[in-house]
BALO-867443 format. One record per residue (C-alpha): residue in one letter; x, y, z. Coordinates in steps of 0.5 Angstrom, whole numbers, plus 500, padded with zeros to 3 digits. Example, Ala and Ser with C-alpha at 12.3 -4.5 7.8 and 13.67 -1.06 7.14 Angstrom:
BEGIN
[atom a, [525, 491, 516]],
[atom s, [527, 498, 514]],
END
This chain:
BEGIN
[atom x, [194, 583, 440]],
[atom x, [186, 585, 441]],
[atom x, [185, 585, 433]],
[atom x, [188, 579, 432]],
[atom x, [184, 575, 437]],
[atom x, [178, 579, 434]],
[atom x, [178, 577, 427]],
[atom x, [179, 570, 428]],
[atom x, [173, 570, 432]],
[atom x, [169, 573, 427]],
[atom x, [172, 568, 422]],
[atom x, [169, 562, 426]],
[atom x, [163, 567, 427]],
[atom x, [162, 567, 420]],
[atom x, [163, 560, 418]],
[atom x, [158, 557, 424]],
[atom x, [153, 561, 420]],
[atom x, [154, 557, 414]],
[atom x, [154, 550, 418]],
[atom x, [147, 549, 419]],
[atom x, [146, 550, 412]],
[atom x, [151, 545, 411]],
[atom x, [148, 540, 416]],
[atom x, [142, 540, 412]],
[atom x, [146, 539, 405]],
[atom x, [149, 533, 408]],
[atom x, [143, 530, 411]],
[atom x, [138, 530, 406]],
[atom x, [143, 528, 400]],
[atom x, [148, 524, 404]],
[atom x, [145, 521, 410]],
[atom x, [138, 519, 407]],
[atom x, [132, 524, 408]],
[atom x, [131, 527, 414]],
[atom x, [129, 533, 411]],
[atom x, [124, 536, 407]],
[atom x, [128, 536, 401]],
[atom x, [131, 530, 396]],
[atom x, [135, 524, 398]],
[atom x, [140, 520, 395]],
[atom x, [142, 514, 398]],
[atom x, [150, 512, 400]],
[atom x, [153, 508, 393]],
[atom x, [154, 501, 393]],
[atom x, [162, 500, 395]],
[atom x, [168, 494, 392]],
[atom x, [173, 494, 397]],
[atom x, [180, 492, 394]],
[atom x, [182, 485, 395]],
[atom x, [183, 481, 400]],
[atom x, [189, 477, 401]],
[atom x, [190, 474, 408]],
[atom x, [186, 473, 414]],
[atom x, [187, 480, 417]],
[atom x, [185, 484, 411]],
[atom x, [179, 480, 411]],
[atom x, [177, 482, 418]],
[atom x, [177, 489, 416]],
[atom x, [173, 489, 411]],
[atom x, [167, 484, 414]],
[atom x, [168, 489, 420]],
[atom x, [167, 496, 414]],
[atom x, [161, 492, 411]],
[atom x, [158, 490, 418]],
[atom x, [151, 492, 416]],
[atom x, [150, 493, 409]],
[atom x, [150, 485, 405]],
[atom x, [157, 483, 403]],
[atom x, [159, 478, 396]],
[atom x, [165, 475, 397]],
[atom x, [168, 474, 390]],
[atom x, [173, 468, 391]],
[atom x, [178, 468, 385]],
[atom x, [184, 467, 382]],
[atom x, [188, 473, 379]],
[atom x, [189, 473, 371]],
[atom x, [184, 467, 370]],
[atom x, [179, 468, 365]],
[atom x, [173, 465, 367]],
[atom x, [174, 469, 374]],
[atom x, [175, 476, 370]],
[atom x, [168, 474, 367]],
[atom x, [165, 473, 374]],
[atom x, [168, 479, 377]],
[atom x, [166, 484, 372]],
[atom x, [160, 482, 371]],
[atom x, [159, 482, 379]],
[atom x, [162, 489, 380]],
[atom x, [158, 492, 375]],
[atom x, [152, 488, 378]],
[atom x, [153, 492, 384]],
[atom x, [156, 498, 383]],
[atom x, [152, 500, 376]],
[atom x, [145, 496, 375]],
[atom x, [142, 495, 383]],
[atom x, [137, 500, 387]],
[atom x, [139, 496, 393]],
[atom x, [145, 496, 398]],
[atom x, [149, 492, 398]],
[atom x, [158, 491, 397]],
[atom x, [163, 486, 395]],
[atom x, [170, 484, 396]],
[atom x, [175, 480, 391]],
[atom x, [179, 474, 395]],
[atom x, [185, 472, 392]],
[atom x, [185, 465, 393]],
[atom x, [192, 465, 389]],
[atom x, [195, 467, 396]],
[atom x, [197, 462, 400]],
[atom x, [195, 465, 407]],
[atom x, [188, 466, 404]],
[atom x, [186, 457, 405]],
[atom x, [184, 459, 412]],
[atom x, [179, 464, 409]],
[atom x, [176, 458, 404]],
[atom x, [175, 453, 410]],
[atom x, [172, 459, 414]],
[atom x, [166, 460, 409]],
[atom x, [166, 452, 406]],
[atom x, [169, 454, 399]],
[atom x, [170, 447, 394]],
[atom x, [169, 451, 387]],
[atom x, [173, 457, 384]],
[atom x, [170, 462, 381]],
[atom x, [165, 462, 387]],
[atom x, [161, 468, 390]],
[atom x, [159, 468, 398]],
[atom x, [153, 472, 401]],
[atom x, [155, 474, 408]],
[atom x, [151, 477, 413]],
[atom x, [154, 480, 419]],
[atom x, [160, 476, 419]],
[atom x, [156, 470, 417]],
[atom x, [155, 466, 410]],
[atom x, [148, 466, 408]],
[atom x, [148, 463, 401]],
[atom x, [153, 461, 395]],
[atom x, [153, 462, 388]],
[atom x, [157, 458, 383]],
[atom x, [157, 457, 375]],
[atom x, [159, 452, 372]],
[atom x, [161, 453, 364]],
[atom x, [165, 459, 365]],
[atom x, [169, 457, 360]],
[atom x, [165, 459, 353]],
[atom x, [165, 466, 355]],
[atom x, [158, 468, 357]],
[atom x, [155, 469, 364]],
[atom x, [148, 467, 366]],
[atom x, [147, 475, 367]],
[atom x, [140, 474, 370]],
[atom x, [140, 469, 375]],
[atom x, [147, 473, 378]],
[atom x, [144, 479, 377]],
[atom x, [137, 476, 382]],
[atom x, [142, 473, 386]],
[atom x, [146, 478, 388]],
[atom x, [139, 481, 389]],
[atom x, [136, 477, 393]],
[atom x, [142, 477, 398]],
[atom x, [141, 485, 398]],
[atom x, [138, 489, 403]],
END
């Protein structure tokens, strides 16, 4: 029984030696550098989609203090694919900066009280929100050819960001 008790000591032993190499790893790599060594700055997130007042709750306390764009869309509409695609990859592949986006679904009948939060009138629309509190709007009208204005979105979207 002595044994026993001994071994898995050791183990413990044995993997706390290896902790401060970890905590140095994560530190530098995920938490931003506090170290000597390369830092690596946490990705952009695109929460899923929003569909009542609860869920958006959630996801404005997950986005506290990073930026947030809220994408108000309707599901299979082609002019709201177009925006949504060109805004996930905006954030998740093209900006250094820090910030994160969620879909509204306006489709759903529970999220009208969202839309009256934030002062929604046009579908696609995009809201910068700032812990908790809309700072800016973004709507583009002539969606329907197909074509985006890439570049006043991209600077939007970076001009919103941290």
């Amino acid at each position: 029984m002595l044994s026993r008790v001994y071994r898995v000591r050791s183990r413990v032993g044995f993997t706390l030696n290896r902790r401060p190499y970890w905590n140095w790893i994560a530190s530098n790599f995920f938490a931003g550098n506090k170290g000597n060594g390369p830092s690596v700055r946490e990705p952009n997130q695109v929460f899923l989609s929003v569909r009542n007042e609860n869920e958006m709750t959630d996801t404005l306390i997950a986005s506290n203090r990073v930026p947030l764009v809220m994408n108000f869309t309707i599901r299979n509409n082609e002019s709201c694919d177009i925006l949504t695609g060109a805004l996930n990859r905006i954030v998740m592949l093209e900006t250094d900066k820090k910030i994160n986006c969620v879909d509204v679904e306006t489709d759903w009948p529970e999220t009208k009280e969202i839309l009256l939060r934030f002062g929604v009138h046009d579908i696609p629309s995009l809201v910068a929100v700032k812990k908790s509190f809309p700072v800016d709007y973004y709507t583009q009208k002539h969606l329907m050819n197909g074509e985006i204005d890439w570049y006043s979105l991209k600077s939007w979207i970076e001009k919103n960001a941290d």
